[in-house]
C-alpha positions as CSV (number, residue, x, y, z in Angstrom):
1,X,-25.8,19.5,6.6
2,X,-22.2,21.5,6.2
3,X,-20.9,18.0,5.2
4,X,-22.9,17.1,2.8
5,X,-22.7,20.9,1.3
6,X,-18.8,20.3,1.3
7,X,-19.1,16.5,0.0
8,X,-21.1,18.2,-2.9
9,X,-18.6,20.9,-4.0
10,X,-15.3,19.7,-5.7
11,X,-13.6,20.4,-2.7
12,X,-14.1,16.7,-0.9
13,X,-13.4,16.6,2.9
14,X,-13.5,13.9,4.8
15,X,-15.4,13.9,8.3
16,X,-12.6,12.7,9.8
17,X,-10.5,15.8,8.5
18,X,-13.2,18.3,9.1
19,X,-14.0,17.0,12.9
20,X,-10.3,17.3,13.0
21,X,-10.3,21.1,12.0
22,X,-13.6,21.7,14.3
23,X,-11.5,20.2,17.5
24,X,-8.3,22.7,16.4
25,X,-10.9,25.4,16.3
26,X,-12.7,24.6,19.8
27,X,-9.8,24.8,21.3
28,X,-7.7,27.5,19.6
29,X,-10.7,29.9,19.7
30,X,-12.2,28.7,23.0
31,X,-9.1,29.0,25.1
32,X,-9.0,32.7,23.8
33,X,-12.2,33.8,24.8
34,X,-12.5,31.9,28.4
35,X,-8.9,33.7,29.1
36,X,-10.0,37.3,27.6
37,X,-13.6,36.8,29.4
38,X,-11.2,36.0,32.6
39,X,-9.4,39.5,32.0
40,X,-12.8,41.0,32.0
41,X,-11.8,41.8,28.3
42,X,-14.7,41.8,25.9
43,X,-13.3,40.7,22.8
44,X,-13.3,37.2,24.6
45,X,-16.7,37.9,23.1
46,X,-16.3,37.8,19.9
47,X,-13.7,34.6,20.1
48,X,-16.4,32.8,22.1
49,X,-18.8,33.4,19.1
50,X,-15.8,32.4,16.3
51,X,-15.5,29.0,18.3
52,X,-19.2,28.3,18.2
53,X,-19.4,27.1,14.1
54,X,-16.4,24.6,14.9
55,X,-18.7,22.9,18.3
56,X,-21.5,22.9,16.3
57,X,-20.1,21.1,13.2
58,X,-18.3,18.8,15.9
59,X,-21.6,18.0,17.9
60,X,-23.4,17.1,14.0
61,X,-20.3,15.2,12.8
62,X,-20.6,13.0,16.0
63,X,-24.4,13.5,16.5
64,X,-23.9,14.7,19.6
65,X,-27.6,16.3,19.9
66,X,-26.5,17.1,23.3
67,X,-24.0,18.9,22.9
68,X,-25.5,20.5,19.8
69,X,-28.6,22.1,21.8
70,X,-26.1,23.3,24.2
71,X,-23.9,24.9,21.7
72,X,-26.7,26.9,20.4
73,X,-27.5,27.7,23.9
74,X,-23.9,29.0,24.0
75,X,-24.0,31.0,20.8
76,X,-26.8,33.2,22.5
77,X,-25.3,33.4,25.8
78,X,-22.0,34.7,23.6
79,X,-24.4,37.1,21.7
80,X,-25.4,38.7,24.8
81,X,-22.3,38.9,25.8
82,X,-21.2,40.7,22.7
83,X,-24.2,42.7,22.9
84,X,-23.8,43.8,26.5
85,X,-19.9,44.8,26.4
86,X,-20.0,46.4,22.7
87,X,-23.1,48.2,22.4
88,X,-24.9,48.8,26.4
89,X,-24.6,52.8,27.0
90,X,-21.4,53.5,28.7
91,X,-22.9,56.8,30.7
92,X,-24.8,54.1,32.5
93,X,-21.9,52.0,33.2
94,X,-19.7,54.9,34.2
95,X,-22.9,56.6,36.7
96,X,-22.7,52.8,38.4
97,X,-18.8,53.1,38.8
98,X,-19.4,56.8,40.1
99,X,-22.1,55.4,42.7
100,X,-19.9,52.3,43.7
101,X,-17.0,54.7,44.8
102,X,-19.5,57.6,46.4
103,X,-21.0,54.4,48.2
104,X,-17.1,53.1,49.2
105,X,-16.3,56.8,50.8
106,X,-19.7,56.2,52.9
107,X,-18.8,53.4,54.6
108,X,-15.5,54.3,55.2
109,X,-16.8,57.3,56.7
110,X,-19.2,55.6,58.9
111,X,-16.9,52.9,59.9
112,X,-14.5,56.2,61.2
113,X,-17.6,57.6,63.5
């Protein structure tokens, strides 16, 4: 589908060339996000989501069906990512951090008796 939309503009690009630019993408933009996801840093995110165009032009390329169900599967798990870290209400996420340290001086207190 992208190819033949490219093959159709003046602009011609091989498949070799543009498999080539997917595979530079995957791994550019995927080793981002799996290290910033790593670091519990949320822009890993939104790399995670750049690198999913680049599998999915990969998987077609190569029809890799597969791989190209999975990749969409990805996309969403990436989207809730995204949608979790960016937009969830952070009074919520700062009560459970609240709780989770009132719930450490417990036990600690316990374990002393």
């Amino acid at each position: 589908m992208i190819y033949k939309y490219i093959k159709n503009s003046r602009m011609m690009i091989s498949k070799e060339t543009l498999d080539l630019i997917s595979q530079i993408g995957i791994a550019v933009f995927g080793i981002i996000a799996i290290i910033l996801v790593a670091q519990k840093n949320k822009w890993g995110f939104v790399f995670g989501l750049i690198s999913q165009p680049f599998w999915l032009i990969s998987s077609y390329i190569n029809k890799q069906w597969g791989i190209f169900i999975l990749s969409i599967v990805y996309a969403g798990t990436w989207a809730y990512g995204f949608y979790k870290w960016f937009y969830t209400d952070e009074k919520r996420d700062l009560r459970s951090k609240f709780n989770q340290k009132n719930l450490r001086k417990t036990k600690k207190q316990f374990h002393k008796q």
